[in-house]
N, C-alpha and C positions, 0 to 999 in steps of 0.2 A: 763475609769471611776475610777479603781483603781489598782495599783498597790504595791506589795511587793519586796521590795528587800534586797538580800541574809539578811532573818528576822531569827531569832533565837531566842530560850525562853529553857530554863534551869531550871530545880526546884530542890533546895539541889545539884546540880552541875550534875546531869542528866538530860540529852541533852532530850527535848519533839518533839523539830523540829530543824532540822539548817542548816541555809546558806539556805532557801526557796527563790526562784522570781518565782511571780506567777502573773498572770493579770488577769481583769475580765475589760469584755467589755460593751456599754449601753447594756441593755433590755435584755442579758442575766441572765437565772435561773438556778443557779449551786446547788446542793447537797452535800453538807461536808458529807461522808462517813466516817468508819472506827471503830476499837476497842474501846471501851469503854478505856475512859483512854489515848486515841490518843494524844488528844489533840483539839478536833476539837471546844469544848466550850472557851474553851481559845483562839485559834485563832482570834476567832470571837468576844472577849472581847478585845482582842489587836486592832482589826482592827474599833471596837466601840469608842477605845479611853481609854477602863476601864480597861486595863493592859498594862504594857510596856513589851515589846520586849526586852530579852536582847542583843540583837544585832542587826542590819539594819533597815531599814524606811520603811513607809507607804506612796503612793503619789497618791494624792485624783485628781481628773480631776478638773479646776478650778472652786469654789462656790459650789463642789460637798459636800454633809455630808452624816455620814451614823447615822441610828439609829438602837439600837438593842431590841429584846424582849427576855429574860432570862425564862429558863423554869417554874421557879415558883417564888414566896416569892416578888410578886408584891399586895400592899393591898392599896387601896384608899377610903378615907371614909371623910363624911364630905360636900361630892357635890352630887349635882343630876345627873343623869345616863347622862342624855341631854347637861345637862353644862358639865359636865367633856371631852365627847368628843365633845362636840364646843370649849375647847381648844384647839384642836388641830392646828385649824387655826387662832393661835398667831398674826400672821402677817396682815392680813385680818381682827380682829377682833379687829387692832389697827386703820386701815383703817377706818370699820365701823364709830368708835367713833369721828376719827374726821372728817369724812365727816360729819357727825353729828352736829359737833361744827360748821363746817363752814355753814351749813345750817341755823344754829339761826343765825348767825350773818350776811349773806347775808340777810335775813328777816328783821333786826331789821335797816338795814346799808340802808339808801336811794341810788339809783340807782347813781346820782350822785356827791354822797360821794368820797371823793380821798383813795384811795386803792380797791372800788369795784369791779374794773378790775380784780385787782393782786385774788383778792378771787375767783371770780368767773372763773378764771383763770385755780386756784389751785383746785378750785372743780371740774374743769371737766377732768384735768390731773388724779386726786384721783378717782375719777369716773371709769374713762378707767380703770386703773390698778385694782382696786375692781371688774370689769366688766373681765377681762381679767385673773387675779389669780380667778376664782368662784366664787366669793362673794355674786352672788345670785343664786347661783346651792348650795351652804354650806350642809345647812339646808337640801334639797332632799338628798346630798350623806349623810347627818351623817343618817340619814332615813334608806339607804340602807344599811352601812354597820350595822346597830344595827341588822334589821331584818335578812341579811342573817346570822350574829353571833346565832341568836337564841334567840335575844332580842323581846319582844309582846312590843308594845304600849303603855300599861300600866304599862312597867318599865320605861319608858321614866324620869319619873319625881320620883322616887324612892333615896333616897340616896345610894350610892354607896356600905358605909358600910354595909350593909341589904343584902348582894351576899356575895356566899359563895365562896371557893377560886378558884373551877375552873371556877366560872361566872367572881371574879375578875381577871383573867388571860385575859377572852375574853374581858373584858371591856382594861385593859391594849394595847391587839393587836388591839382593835377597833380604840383606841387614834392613836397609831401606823400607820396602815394604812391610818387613814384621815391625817396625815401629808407628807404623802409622799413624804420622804424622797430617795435621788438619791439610795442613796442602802440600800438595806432593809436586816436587817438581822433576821433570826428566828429561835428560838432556840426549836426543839419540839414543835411547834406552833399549833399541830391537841391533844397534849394529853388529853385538858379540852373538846376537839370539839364531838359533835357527829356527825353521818354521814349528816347529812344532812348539816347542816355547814362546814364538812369536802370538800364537793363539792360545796357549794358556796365560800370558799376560793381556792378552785383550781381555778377555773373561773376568777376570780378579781385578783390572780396571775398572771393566762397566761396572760391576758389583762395588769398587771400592767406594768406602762410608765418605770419606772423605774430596776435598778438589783435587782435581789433578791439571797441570800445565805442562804440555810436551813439545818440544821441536821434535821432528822424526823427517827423514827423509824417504819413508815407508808409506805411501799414497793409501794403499790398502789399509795397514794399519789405522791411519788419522779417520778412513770412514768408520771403520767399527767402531773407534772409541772414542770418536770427539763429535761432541753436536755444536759447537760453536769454532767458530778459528777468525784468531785475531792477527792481522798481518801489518808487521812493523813494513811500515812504507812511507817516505816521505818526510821523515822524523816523526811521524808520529802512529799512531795505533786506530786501524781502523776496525770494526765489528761483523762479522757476518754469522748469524744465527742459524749455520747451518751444517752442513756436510762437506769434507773437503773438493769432492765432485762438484757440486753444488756452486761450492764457492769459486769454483773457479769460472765457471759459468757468468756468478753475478760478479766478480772484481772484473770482466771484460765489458760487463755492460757497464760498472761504476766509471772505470777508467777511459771508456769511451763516450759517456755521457761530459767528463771532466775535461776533456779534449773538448768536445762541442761547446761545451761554456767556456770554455779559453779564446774558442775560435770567435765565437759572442763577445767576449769581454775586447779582445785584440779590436776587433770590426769599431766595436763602440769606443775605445780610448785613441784608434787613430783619426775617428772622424771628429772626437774634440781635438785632439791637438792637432788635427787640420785647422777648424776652427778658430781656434789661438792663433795657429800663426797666419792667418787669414785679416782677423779683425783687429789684434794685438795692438796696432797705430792706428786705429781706428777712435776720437774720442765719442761719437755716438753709442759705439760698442763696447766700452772700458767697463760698464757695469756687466753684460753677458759675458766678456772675458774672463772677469775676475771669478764670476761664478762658477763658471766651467774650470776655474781651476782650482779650483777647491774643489768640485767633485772630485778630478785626477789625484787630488792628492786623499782623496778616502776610500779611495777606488785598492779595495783589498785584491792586489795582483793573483790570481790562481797559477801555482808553479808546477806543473810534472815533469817531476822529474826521468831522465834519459832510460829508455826500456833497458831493462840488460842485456848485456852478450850471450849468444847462444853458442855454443858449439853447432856446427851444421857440415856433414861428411856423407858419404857413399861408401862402401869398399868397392873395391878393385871388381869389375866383370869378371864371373867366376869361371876357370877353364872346365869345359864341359868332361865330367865322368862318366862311369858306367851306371847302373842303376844301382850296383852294389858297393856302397861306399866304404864299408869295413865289414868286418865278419871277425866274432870271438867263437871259437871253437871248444869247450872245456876249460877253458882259462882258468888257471889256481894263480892266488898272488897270496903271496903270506910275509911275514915278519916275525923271523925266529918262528918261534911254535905257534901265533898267532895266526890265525889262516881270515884273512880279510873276503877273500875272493873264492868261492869254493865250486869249481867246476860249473862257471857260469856259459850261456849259452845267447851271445847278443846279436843278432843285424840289424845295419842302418842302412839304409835306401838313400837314394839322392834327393834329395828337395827336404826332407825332414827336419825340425824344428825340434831336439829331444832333449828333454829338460831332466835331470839327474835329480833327484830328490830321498830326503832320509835326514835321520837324526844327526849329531855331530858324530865322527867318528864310527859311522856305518861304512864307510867306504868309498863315498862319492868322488874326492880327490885323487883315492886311490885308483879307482878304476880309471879316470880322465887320463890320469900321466900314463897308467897301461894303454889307453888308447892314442894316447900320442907318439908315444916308444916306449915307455919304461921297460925295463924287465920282470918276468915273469915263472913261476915256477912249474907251472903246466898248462899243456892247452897249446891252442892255435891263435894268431894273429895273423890276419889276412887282410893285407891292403886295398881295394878294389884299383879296376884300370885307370889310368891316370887323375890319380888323386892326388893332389899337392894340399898338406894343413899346413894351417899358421896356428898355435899355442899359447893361449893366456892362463898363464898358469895365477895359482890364487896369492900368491906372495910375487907374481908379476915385479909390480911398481919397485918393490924391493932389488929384485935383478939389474936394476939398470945401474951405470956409471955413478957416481953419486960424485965423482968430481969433475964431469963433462958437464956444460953448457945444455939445455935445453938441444939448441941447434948443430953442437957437437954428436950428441947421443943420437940421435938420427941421423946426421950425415953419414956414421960412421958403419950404418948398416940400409944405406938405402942405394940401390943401383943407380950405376952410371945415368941411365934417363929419366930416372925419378931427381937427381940432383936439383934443378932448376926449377921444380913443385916442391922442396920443401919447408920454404914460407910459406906457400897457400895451404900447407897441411899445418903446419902450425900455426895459422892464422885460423882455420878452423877448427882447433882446438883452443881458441882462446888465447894464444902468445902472440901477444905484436911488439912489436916495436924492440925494446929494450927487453921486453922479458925472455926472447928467445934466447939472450946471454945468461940467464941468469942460470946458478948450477943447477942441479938436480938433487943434492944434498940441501938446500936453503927451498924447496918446494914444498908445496902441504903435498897432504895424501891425495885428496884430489886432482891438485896438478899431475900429481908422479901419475896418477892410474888414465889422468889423459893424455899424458906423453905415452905410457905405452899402450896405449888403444892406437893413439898415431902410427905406434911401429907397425901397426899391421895394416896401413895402407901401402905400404911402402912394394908389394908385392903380390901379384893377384895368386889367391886360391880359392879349392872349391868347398874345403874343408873347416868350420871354424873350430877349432874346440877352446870354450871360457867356461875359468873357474872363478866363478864370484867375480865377473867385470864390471858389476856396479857399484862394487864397497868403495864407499867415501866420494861418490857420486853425488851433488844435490838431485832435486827433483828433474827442474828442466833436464839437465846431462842424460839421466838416467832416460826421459823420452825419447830423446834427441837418437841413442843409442839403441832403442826400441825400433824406433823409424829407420835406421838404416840396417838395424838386422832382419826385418818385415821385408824390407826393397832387396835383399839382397840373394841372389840367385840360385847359391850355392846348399850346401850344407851345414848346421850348427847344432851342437852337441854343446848343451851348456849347465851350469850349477850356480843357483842365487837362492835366497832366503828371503827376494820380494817376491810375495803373490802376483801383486801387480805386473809385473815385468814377466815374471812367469808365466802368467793366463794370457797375459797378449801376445806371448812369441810360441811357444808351446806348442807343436800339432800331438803331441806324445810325452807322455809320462811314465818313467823309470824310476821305481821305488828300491833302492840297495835298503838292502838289511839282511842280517843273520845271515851273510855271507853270497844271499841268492838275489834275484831281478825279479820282479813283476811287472808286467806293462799295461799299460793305459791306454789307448788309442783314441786321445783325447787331450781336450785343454786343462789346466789348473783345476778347473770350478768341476769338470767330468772326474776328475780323478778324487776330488774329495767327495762329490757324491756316490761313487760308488764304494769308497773308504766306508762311509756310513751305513751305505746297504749291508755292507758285505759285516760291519759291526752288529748291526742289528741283527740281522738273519744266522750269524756264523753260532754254529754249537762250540760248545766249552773247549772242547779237542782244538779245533781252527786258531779258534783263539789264542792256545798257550803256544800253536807253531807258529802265532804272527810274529811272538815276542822276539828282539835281541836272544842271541844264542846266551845263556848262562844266567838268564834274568827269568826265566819261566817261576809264574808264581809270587814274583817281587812286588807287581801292581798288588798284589792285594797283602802285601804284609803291613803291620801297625808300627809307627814311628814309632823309634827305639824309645824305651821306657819302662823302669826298670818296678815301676809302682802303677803302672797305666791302670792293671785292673783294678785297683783299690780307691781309683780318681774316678774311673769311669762308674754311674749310678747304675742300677740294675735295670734290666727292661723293665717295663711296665706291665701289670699285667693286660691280658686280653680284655678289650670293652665289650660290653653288649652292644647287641647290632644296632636297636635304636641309638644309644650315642654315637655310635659310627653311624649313623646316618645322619645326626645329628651334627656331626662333626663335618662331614662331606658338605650339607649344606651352605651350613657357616664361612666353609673356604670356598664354593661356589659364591656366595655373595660379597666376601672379603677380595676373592679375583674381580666380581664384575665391580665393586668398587677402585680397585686398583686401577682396571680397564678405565674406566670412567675417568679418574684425575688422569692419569697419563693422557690418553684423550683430551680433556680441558689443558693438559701443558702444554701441548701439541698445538694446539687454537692458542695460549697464548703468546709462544713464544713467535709465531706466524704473524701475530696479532702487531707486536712489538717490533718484529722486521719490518711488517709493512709502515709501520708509523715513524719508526727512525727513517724510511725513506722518504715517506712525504716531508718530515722534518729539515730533512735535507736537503729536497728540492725548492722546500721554501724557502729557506738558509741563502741556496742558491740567488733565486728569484729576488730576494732581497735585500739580495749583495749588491746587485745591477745596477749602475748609475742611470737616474731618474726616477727608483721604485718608488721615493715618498713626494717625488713631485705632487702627485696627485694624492691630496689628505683622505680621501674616504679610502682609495687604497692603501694607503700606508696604514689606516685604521683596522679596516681588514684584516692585513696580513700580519699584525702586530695580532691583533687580538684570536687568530688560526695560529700562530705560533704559540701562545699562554695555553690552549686549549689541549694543543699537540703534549708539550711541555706536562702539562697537568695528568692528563691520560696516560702517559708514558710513565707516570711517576704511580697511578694508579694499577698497571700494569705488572709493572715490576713487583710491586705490596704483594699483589695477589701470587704472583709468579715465584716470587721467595715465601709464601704461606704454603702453598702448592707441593713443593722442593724441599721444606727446612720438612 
């Protein structure tokens, strides 16, 4: 489907990647891993077409295109929600119009007219192929992908400009995926999403016909929907055939295997160039000299490069409360006529982990700022015994100075005894040196949401309350920040749309919707399985009270269409029992065939891991000054490398027969 070869890309004459070949096969879903700064947006902008390479090619499988979606700074305005993604099918919607045309004029043209043929001809050719590219399923997929996006019905016919930038993102990828394109690329693709969209686009992922290539900073995400991840490291691209769990796993056994052959290589080129300079004036010796330096000089140096910087922090020892940390009492919050909040009934206990969850605009935000102070229009708010919160609100990074210094913007809110810790507070977030000057307006998003994580070391409480304090997080950050909300003693009332991050801090789960609470007394993974029980088991009645207030009934209405039934064929009639037994059969044996290759995929992509590492241990082994000293070795190892080589290539055949 595509391939790289020996590609390079240079900025200001520093090397970002070089000399890469790298392939990606159909239907595979890879994960671009790695350092912030890697390279991995830019790759994926070269292999779009929207940057050049400065050095080697891209080579597409024939008719193949890829399209890409950029993590933000996409704004369309001017169309309605509905038309904007019915462009998507350009191609089909050219179809449309002139099957169209050729419809009046078959009407208008007497049967035998000279050219009726050729038209009617033409119109049943255009037919099949409209018939055959979708052209009357359209309308139902642009349906589905709006709704799982987290589009209602009634934005259907909305203009586009009226969404604000993380809905215009999702309208962006919606465009995106109804074009379906051979390789899909996505850049950050879950950051506007919330969870519930986050796993309707896993789903429509694994299913998609097509490759897909992702960076995501969503840990959870890359396991559901990526079986391989390739991690720009080092300038170049290495393979792991596996799960993003997984792989992290095996890049600490690669990366510490690569240190011990450094540590090997280092041992061996300083006891030659002892040697040299040992025997150097030595004329008995001039010929061993000479040799050993010529080794040195073929001696392909192995370089790892510097680990990254981690953020590494604690909060503050938490001043001890009561057991009752707040208490909402009938609480009403509304906006204008809009009633968010409707005589809800919450407590939180001390030591609790409560993780806020729901769709966009159920209320989660709304309820955090009422439990931080906001005001309210009925109901009780009840502080517990000395409770002191610190407040991460979800446009946080946004609050801050934007014309202070890093080191201004803290100093300016941290007490008199914290003054002399606030280098080592921003030194654990990552600002040294110079960058502690630099503004807070000239910061990424990342920076700004680690500068105000810092803010709340600056003074101990027992209460945390965070809205979305992982947005624009990498991976590591977002651990880092896991590990010291686990250690930390207090209480935390929080809201994110990673699972991950969620199921690991989690002791409770609070579902807002249609105005009320449900709780979970449980992790992430408990609250989605009893989500499922309670789907399964619930009669129809349950069902339509789960829904959003004002939506009852919407899940099961049909994409607008104003000709649907006239597209749609009639049922079939009812079979006799035998062919429906017949038929049962057939999909029993069509599953266990399925079962079957999936299985042989599974053996061979294992198959294929395990020989790319022997490949590479030999690789190694054969890098090693002295390995063709000895010729039946080097005979050997020459001839286990052709074999590797040849199997691997044999491999792959069967593994894209498999797959295609």
């Amino acid at each position: 489907m595509l391939h790289l070869k020996q590609l390079s890309k240079d900025f200001a004459g520093k090397p970002l990647f070089t000399n890469i070949s790298w392939h990606l096969k159909k239907r595979e879903r890879v994960a671009l891993v790695g350092e912030n700064g890697a390279g991995k947006s830019t790759l994926m902008k070269i292999i779009a077409g929207l940057n050049e390479p400065t050095a080697g090619e891209i080579q597409f499988a024939r008719g193949a295109r890829a399209s890409y979606l950029p993590q933000d700074g996409i704004v369309t305005t001017g169309t309605l929600l509905f038309h904007e993604a019915r462009s998507a099918f350009g191609e089909l919607l050219a179809m449309e119009e002139e099957l169209h045309a050729l419809g009046q004029q078959l009407e208008q043209l007497p049967h035998d007219a000279p050219g009726h043929e050729q038209l009617l001809e033409r119109y049943g050719e255009l037919q099949e192929q409209f018939r055959h590219g979708g052209g009357y399923t359209m309308e139902a997929e642009i349906g589905t992908v709006l709704k799982g996006l987290g589009f209602q019905q009634s934005d259907w016919y909305r203009d586009c400009g009226e969404f604000s930038g993380g809905w215009q993102m999702r309208i962006a990828l919606a465009r995106l995926l109804l074009q379906r394109p051979d390789v899909l690329l996505l850049d950050e693709p879950t950051n506007h999403l919330d969870i519930e969209a986050r796993n309707w686009l896993e789903e429509y992922l694994c299913s998609y016909p097509g490759s897909v290539i992702l960076v995501s900073h969503d840990r959870f995400f890359m396991d559901q929907v990526c079986s391989r991840i390739a991690e720009v490291w080092n300038h170049t691209i290495a393979d792991y055939h596996c799960s993003y769990s997984r792989y992290l796993v095996q890049r600490e056994e690669r990366v510490s295997a690569m240190r011990e052959a450094k540590r090997l290589q280092d041992e061996e080129v300083e006891r030659t160039e002892d040697f040299i300079r040992r025997f150097r004036y030595q004329a008995n010796k001039a010929s061993l000299v000479q040799s050993r330096i010529k080794q040195l000089e073929k001696v392909e140096r192995i370089v790892i490069p510097p680990e990254r910087k981690r953020i590494r922090f604690q909060f503050p020892d938490a001043p001890k409360s009561g057991k009752i940390v707040m208490e909402l009492k009938g609480l009403t919050k509304s906006y204008d006529n809009h009633v968010v909040l409707n005589s809800i009934d919450l407590t939180i206990e001390k030591g609790e982990r409560v993780a806020l969850v729901g769709h966009n605009g159920a209320g989660k935000s709304t309820l955090m700022s009422v439990l931080a102070g906001a005001e309210f229009q009925g109901g009780e708010r009840i502080i517990g015994h000395n409770v002191t919160m610190d407040y991460f609100a979800q446009d946080q990074a946004n609050v801050l100075d934007f014309s202070r210094s890093a080191w201004d913007e803290l100093y300016a809110d941290a007490p008199y005894e914290m003054v002399p810790k606030l280098r080592d507070i921003l030194g654990a977030f990552l600002f040294a040196g110079d960058d502690i000057r630099k503004k807070v307006g000239v910061l990424s998003g990342g920076e700004r949401n680690r500068l105000a994580l810092a803010k709340m070391l600056l003074r101990p409480s027992n209460l945390l309350l965070m809205d979305e304090p992982t947005n624009h997080l990498d991976l590591f950050s977002k651990e880092v920040l896991l590990d010291a909300l686990k250690s930390f003693d207090g209480t935390v009332v929080f809201v994110s749309h990673d699972r991950y991050f969620v199921n690991g801090l989690a002791t409770r789960v609070i579902e807002v919707e249609g105005g009320g609470l449900e709780n979970y007394y449980g992790d992430y993974e408990y609250y989605l399985a009893k989500k499922e029980g309670a789907v399964v088991g619930a009669p129809l009645v349950a069902a339509q009270h789960a829904q959003p207030q004002g939506t009852a009934g919407r899940a099961q209405d049909p994409p607008l269409c104003e000709d649907s039934e006239s597209r749609n064929p009639a049922a079939p009639p009812e079979q006799p029992k035998e062919d429906r037994k017949r038929g049962r059969e057939e999909e029993k044996q069509r599953k266990r065939e399925d079962d079957r290759l999936k299985k042989r995929l599974v053996e061979i992509e294992r198959e294929i891991a395990a020989t790319e590492s022997e490949l590479a241990r030999l690789e190694a082994e054969m890098g090693q000054p002295g390995f063709f000293d000895d010729p039946e070795r080097g005979k050997a190892g020459g001839e286990r490398h052709a074999a590797l080589n040849a199997r691997l290539e044999e491999l792959y055949a069967e593994w894209e027969g498999l797959s295609g």
